[in-house]
ZAMARGU-4260 file (C-alpha; in steps of 0.2 Angstrom, whole numbers, plus 5000, padded with zeros to 4 digits):
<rodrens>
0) 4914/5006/5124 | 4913/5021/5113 | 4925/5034/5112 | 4916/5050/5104 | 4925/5065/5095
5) 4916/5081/5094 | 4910/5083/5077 | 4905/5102/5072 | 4888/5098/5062 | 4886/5110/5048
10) 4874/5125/5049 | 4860/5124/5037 | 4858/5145/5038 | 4875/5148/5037 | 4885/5157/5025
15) 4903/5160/5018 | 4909/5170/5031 | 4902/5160/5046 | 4912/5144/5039 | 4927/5149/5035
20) 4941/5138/5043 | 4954/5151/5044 | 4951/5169/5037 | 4957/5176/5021 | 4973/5185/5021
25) 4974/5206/5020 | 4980/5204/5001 | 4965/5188/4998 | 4953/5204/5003 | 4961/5218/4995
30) 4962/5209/4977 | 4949/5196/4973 | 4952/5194/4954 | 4964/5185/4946 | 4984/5193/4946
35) 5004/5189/4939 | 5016/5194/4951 | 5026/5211/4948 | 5044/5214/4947 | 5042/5216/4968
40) 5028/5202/4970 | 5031/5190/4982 | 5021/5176/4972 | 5028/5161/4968 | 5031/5159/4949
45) 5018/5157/4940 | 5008/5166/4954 | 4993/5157/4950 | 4979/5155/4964 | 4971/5138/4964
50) 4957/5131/4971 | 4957/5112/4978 | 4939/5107/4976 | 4935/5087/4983 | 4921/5080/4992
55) 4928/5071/5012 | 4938/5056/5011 | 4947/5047/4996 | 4942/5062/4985 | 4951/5075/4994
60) 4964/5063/4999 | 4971/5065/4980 | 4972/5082/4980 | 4985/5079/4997 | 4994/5069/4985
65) 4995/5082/4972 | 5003/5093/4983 | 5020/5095/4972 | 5008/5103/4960 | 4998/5115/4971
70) 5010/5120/4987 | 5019/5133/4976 | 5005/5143/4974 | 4991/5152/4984 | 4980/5139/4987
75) 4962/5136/4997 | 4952/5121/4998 | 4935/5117/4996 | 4927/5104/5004 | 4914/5096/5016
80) 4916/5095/5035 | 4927/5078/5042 | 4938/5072/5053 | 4951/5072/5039 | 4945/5091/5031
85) 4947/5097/5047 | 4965/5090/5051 | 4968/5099/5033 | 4963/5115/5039 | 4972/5115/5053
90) 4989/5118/5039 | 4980/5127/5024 | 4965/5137/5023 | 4948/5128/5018 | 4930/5135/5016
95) 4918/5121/5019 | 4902/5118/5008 | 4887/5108/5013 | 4885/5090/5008 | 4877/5088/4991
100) 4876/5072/4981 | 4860/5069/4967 | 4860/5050/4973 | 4851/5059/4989 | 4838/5055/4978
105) 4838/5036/4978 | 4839/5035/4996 | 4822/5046/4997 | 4828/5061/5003 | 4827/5074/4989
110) 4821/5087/4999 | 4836/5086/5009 | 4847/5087/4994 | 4838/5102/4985 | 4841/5112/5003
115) 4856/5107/5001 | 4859/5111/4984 | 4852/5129/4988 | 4862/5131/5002 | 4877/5125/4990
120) 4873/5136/4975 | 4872/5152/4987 | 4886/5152/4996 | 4898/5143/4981 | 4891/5160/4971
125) 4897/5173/4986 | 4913/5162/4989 | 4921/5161/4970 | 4914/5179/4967 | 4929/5185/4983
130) 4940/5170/4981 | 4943/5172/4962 | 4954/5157/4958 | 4963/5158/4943 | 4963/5137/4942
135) 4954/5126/4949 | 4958/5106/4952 | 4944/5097/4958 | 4943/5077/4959 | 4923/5076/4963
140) 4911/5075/4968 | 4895/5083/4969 | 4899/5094/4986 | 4909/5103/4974 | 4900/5106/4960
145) 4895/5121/4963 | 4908/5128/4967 | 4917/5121/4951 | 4903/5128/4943 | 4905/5147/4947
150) 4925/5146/4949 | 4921/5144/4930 | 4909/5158/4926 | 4922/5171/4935 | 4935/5163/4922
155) 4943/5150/4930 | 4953/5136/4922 | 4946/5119/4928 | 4957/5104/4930 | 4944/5087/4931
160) 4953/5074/4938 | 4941/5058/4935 | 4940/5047/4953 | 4951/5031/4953 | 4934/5024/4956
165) 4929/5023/4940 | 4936/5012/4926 | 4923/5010/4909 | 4911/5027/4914 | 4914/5043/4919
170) 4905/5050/4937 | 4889/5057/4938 | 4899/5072/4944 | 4914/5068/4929 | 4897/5069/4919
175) 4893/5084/4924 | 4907/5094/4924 | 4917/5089/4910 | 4910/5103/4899 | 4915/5116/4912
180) 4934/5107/4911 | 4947/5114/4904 | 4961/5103/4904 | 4952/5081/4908 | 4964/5068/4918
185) 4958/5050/4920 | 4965/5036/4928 | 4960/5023/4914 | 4961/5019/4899 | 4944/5015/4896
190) 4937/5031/4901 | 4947/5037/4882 | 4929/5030/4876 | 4920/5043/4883 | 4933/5055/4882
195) 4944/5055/4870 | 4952/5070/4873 | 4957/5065/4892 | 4975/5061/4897 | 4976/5045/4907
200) 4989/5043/4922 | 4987/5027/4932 | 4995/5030/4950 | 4995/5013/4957 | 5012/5006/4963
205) 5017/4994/4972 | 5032/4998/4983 | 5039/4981/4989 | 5053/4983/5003 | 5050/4974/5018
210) 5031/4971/5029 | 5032/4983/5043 | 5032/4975/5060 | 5012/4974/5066 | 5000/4971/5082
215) 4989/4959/5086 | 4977/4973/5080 | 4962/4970/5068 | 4955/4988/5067 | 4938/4992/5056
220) 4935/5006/5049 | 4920/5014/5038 | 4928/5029/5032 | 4925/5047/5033 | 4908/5053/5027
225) 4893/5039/5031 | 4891/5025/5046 | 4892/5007/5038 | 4881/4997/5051 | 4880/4982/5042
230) 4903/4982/5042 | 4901/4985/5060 | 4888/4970/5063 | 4898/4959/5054 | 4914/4961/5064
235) 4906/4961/5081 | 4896/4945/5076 | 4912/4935/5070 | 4921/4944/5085 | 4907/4937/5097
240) 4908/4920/5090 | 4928/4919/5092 | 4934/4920/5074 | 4941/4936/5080 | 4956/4933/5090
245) 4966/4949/5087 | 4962/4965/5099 | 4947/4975/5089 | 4945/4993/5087 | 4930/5002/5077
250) 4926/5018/5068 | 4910/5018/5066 | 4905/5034/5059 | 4896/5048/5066 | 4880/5040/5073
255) 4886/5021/5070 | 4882/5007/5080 | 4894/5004/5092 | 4895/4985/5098 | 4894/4982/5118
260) 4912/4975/5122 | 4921/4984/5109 | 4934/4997/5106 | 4924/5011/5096 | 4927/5026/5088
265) 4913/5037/5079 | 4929/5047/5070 | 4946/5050/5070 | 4957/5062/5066 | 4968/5061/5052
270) 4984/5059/5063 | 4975/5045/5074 | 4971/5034/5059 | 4987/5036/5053 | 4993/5027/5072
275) 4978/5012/5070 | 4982/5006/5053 | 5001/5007/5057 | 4999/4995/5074 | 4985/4987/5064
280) 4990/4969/5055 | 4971/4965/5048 | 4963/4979/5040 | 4941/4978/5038 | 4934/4994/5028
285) 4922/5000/5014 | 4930/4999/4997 | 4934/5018/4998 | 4949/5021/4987 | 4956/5033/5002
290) 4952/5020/5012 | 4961/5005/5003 | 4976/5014/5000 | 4978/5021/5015 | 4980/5004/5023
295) 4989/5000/5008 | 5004/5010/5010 | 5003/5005/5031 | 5007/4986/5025 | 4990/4980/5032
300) 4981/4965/5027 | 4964/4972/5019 | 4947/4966/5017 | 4936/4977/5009 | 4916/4976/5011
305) 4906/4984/4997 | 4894/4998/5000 | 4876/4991/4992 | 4867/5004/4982 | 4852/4991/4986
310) 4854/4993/5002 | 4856/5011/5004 | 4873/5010/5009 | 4879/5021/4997 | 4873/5031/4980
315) 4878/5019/4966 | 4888/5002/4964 | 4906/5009/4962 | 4914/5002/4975 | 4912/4984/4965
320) 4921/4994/4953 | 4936/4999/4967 | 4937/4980/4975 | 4936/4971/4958 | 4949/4982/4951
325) 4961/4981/4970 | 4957/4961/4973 | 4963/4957/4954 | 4980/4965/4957 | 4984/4953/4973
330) 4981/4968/4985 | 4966/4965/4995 | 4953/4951/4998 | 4933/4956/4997 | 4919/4949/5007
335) 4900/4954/5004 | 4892/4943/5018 | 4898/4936/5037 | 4900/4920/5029 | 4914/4929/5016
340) 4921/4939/5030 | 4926/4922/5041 | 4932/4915/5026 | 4943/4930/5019 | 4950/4933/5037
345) 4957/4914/5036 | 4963/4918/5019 | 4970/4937/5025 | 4984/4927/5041 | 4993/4919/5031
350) 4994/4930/5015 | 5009/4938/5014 | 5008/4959/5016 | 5011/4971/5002 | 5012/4989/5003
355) 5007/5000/4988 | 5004/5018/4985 | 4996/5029/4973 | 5012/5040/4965 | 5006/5055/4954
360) 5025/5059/4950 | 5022/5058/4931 | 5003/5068/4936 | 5012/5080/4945 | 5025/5084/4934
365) 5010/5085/4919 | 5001/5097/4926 | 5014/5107/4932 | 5020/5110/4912 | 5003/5114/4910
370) 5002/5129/4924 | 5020/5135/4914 | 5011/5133/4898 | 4994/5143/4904 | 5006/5155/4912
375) 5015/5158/4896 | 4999/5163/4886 | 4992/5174/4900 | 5009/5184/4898 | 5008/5184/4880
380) 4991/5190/4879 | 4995/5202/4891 | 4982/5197/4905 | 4985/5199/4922
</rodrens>
């Protein structure tokens, strides 16, 4: 049984203008280029405007988390169109951005990417020129590169924040961009390798405290950009076979397969995954960081199922990186085949839950200091 959400498919021709999620403000239109408040202004201190720039998913989920940093300010975010981008921009403005990646390549459709990539240049290049952010804090990834790119040419600050994701190299985005950034933050210390001038933060924490009380629920979930067949196979199968006694529900993705006899979802909005994990005792997904954590902090019993860059599923290999890094820490089990799925879910019942959370507190804190400090040099030097 599949329960469809409308999903608002992005217009190839369109401009700025056409997807804009809420309109600009009267004073956004009246002044596009960077300002200080007045003695009268109604800007918070420092009065910077910034510009939250993440692809869907576990990239723009940091940003949320950074919002000790950001809320202050004027703020706008720049994304691509999900479930979860649009329950963002139900609270803040957001300018959507078609999706662009260079590993469109590898999985034969560099056509589509360049379209993409045209699309993205244009109408980053009317958007930044209006907008005028006078810092910008992106955590990747190549959606936004664009964007991040002419934010910087009208003389914005950039803030890189590395992807959790990654652990010895940088991104092909982090790559990239680095030269554009102004101030580097990675969540590793060996990323200090390839930059050495990168401050590194590592959010994990567990939070301890007692499990919270759970359904018989197992609920599978492929996160919030691409479909992930082969995840949903998998559970049906073991489902069909009776390894799967707990009630199932799927999010499948837009276009997904959606097993006969099954629950499914092709998204969900942010509010309604939130309800699913926290019902949800057994936790199957791709080995998303937005996706690991999120369950994380809902006290669920995880098993992750790598994407495959062999197998299309995905653009590189670094969501080994993301399950390596979460299953040596206690936190989750990871399965690549059925055969690994059966066994992890006998393993996953009678491990004990744990609940952990990324905490940017020390982040926050950080970069805030360093907002004070590029406000203080803007003052001296008299800019405005």
């Amino acid at each position: 049984m599949r329960v469809c959400a409308t999903q608002e498919k992005m217009d190839s021709g369109s401009l700025y203008e056409e997807r804009t999620a809420q309109p600009a403000s009267a004073s956004d239109r009246a002044d596009p280029g960077p300002r200080l408040p007045g003695p009268t202004a109604a800007r918070p201190t420092p009065g910077f405007r910034i510009c939250l720039a993440a692809s869907g998913g576990g990239h723009v989920r940091q940003l949320l988390d950074l919002e000790r940093l950001w809320s202050a300010h004027e703020h706008f975010f720049v994304t691509e169109d999900t479930p979860l981008t649009r329950s963002i921009a139900e609270k803040h403005t957001v300018r959507f951005v078609p999706h662009f990646a260079l590993g469109q390549i590898r999985h034969g459709t560099p056509f589509r990417m360049l379209a993409a990539g045209c699309r993205s240049f244009v109408k980053s290049a009317l958007m930044m020129g209006r907008e005028r952010p006078d810092v910008v804090v992106t955590t990747g990834a190549g959606t936004v590169f664009f964007p991040v790119l002419w934010a910087r040419l009208f003389g914005a600050k950039v803030i890189l924040v590395e992807t959790f994701a990654r652990f010895d190299g940088p991104s092909i985005f982090g790559k990239y961009s680095a030269p554009l950034a102004s101030l580097k933050v990675v969540q590793s210390s060996g990323l200090r390798s390839t930059w050495p001038d990168a401050v590194v933060f590592d959010p994990l924490r567990l939070t301890g405290g007692s499990a919270p009380e759970k359904q018989p629920l197992l609920f599978a979930t492929v996160g919030a950009t691409l479909p992930f067949d082969r995840l949903v196979r998998m559970v049906a199968d073991l489902k069909l076979a009776g390894e799967i006694p707990e009630r199932v529900v799927i999010q499948t993705g837009a276009g997904g397969t959606a097993p006969e006899g099954i629950e499914t979802h092709e998204s969900l909005s942010f509010d309604e995954m939130q309800t699913r994990l926290s019902d949800a005792d057994i936790v199957i997904c791709h080995a998303g960081t937005g996706s690991l954590i999120t369950a994380l902090r809902a006290g669920c019993r995880i098993i992750a199922v790598p994407r495959e860059r062999s197998r299309k599923e995905v653009y590189d290999d670094h969501q080994f990186e993301i399950a390596q890094s979460f299953a040596a820490r206690g936190l989750i089990d990871v399965a690549r085949d059925k055969g690994e799925l059966a066994a992890a879910l006998k393993r996953a019942r009678s491990r004990p839950r744990v609940t952990a959370t990324f905490d940017h507190t020390q982040l926050n804190e950080f970069l805030q200091g360093k907002l004070a400090e590029w406000a203080s040099e803007r003052l001296s030097t008299g800019t405005s």
